[in-house]
C-alpha positions in Angstrom: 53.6 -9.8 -25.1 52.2 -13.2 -23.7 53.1 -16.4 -25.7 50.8 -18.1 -27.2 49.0 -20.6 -25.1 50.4 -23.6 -27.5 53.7 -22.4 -26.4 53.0 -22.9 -22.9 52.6 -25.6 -20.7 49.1 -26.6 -19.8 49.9 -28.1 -16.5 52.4 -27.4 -14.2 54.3 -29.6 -11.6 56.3 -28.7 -8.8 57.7 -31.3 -6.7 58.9 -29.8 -3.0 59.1 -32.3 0.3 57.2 -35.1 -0.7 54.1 -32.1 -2.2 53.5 -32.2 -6.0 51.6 -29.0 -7.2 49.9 -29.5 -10.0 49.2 -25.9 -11.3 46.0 -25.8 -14.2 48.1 -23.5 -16.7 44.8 -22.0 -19.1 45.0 -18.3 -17.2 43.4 -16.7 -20.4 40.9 -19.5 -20.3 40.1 -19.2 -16.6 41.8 -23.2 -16.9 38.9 -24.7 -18.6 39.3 -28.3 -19.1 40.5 -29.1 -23.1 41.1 -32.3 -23.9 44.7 -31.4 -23.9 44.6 -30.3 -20.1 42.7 -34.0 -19.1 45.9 -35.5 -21.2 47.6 -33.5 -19.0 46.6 -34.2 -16.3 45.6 -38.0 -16.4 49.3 -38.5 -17.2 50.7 -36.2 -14.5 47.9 -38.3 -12.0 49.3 -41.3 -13.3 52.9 -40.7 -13.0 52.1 -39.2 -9.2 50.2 -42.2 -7.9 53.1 -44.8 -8.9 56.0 -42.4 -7.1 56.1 -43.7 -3.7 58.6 -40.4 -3.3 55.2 -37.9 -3.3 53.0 -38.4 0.0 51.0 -35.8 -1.0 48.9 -33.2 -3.8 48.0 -30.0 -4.3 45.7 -29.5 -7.5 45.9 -25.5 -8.2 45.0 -22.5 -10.9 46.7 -20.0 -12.6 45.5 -16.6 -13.0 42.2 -15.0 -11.4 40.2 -18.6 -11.0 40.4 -22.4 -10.7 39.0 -23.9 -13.4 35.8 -23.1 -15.1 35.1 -26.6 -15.9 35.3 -27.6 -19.7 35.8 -25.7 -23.2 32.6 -24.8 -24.0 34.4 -23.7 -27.7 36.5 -26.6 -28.2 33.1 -28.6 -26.9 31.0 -26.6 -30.0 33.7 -27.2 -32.6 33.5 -30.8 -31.7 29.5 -31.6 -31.3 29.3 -35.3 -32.6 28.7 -37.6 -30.2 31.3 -39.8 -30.4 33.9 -37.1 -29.6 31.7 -35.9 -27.1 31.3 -39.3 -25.3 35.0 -39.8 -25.4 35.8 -36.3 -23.5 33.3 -37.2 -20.9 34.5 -40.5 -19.9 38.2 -39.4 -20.4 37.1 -36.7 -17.7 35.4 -39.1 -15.5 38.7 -41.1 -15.6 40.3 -38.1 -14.0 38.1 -37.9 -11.6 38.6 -41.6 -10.0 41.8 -41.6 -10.8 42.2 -38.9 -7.6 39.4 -41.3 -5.7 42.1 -44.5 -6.8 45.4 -43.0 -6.3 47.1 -43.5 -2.6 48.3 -40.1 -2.2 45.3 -37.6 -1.0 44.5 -34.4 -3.2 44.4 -31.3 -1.8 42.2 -28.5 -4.6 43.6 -24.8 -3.5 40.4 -22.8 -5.1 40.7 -18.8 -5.6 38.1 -17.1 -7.7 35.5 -19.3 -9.5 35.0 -23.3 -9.5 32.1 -23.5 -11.9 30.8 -26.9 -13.5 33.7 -29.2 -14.0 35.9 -27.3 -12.1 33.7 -27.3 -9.5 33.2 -31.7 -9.9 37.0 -31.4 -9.5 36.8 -29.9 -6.5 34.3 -32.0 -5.1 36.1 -34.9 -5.9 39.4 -34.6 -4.2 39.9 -35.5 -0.8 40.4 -32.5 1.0 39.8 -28.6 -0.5 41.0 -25.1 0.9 39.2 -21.9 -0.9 39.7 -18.6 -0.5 37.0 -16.2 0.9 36.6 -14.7 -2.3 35.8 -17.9 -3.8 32.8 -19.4 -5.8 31.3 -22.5 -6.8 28.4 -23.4 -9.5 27.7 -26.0 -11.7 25.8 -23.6 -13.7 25.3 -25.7 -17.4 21.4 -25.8 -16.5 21.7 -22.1 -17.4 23.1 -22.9 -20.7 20.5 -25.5 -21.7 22.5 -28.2 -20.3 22.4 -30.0 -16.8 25.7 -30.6 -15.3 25.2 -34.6 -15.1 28.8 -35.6 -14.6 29.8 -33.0 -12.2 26.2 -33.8 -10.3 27.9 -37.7 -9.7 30.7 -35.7 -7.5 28.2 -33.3 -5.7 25.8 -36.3 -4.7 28.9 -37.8 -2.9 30.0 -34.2 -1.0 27.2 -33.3 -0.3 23.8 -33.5 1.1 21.3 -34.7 -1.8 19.1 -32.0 -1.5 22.2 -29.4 -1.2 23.4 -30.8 -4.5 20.5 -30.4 -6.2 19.7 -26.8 -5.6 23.0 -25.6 -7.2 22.3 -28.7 -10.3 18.6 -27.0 -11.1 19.1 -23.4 -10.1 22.9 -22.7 -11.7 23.5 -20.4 -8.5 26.5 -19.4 -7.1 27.6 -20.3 -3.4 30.2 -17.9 -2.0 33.2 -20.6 0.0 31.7 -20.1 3.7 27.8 -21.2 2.3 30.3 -24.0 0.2 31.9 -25.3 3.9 28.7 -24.9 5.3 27.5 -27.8 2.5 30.8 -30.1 2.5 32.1 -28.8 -0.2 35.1 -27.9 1.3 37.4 -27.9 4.2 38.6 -24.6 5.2 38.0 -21.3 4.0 41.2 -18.4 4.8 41.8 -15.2 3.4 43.3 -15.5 -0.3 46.8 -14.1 1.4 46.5 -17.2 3.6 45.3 -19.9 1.1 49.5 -21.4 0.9 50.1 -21.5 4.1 46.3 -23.3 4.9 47.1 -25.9 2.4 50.6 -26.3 3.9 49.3 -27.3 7.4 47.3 -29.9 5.7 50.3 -31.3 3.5 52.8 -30.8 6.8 50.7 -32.6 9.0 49.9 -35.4 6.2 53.4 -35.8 5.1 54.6 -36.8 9.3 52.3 -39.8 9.2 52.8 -43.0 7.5 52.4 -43.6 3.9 50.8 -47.4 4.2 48.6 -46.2 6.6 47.2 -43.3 4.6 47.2 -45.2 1.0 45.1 -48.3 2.9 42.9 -45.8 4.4 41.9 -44.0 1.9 41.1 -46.9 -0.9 39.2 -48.4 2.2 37.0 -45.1 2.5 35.9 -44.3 -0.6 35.2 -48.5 -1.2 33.0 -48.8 1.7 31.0 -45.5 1.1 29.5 -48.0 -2.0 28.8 -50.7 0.2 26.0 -51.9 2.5 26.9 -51.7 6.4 27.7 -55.4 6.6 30.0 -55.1 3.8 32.1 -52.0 5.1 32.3 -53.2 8.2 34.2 -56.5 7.0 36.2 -54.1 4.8 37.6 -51.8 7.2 37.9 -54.9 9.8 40.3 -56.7 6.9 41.8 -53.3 6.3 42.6 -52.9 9.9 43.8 -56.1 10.4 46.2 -55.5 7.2 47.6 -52.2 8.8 48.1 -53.8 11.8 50.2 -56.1 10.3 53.0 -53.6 8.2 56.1 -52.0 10.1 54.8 -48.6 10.0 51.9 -49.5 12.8 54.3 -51.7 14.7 57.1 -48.9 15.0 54.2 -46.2 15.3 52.7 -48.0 18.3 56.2 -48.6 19.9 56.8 -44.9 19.8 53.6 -43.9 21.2 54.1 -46.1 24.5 57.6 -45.1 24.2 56.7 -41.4 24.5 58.7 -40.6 21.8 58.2 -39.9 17.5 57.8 -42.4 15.4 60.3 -43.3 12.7 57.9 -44.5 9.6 60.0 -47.3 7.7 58.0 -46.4 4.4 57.9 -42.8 3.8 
């Protein structure tokens, strides 16, 4: 007999070679997002981005999907406004929190992505899916356009894109959702793992200061006129420039030879 869900963890972490896997622990509730699994996970997100020891996540699902955004049940037992306004903004601080933290987020997406599960996958940095996967944000079929998630889809992909799957509720299979910029790769679901661990191999050999600058720098100047991001990335660059890791990567490189990062 399965335990109750209030005797299991919510959220999983797994810490393996500079990876933490965050697993979404709601199997029965295809991982919807409570307010106990933001706590969850805003504290997990937390903890990550201030341990210099992880390069690297890997936001996951338990079960037969990913997440199927929030609970619509816990959401209709709770339908002031003030509790509702709360569990929004708590989830948008989820969301930039990924955007803020220097480590990059990989989503690993089996079965379905829907609404707020599919806003979380729009907003990490990179996202491997399964072929059998599949994305909506599918609230306009339930009276209720997916606003929040809609800030994440504007940003990953085109506008007119987004919009289709905001005012139609349809589901995109993963190769129409790589097609769009949804996401990065699409493997069989055997091969999902081993996808995502090319991506966190290859991102764990470079250097942590260069990756943590680089990506506050690109998501910063993607809100910022030309003139702006330009003087951004040239400060940026400059910065990088200046740290160990560039100097003893650069040495290597016209040394024919590996770097050895002095921050990992």
């Amino acid at each position: 007999m399965n335990a109750p869900e209030t005797e299991l963890p919510i959220l999983l972490r797994q810490d393996h070679d500079g990876v933490s896997t965050l697993t979404l622990n709601r199997p029965a509730q295809f991982n919807s997002l409570s307010e106990e699994m933001l706590t969850e996970l805003q504290a997990a997100l937390d903890a990550i981005a201030a341990d210099s020891s992880v390069r690297v996540v890997v936001l996951a699902g338990a079960g037969k999907a990913f997440c199927a955004g929030h609970d619509l049940k816990q959401m209709r037992a709770n339908h002031g406004k003030a509790y509702l306004q709360k569990l929004f903004k708590q989830c948008g601080r989820v969301m930039t929190t990924i955007v803020a933290m220097p480590q990059p987020v990989i989503a690993r997406i089996h079965g379905i992505a829907t609404a707020a599960g599919c806003q979380l996958v729009a907003m990490c940095d990179l996202a491997v899916a399964a072929e059998g996967a599949k994305f909506a944000v599918s609230g306009v079929n339930l009276g209720l356009f997916c606003s929040t998630p809609s800030v994440a889809l504007g940003r990953a992909m085109g506008r007119k894109q987004a919009m289709e799957m905001l005012l139609t509720g349809d589901f995109i299979d993963a190769a129409e959702a790589q097609r769009r910029g949804l996401v990065n790769r699409v493997v069989p679901l055997e091969q999902l793992d081993a996808e995502v661990k090319k991506l966190t191999d290859s991102i764990c050999a470079k250097s942590a200061v260069a990756i943590g600058m680089g990506k506050q720098m690109f998501y910063k100047q993607l809100e910022m006129g030309l003139d702006g991001a330009y003087q951004l990335a040239s400060e940026t660059m400059a910065c990088n420039m200046m740290s160990e890791d560039a100097g003893a990567g650069i040495d290597a490189f016209m040394e024919k030879r590996k770097p050895e990062w002095k921050h990992r």
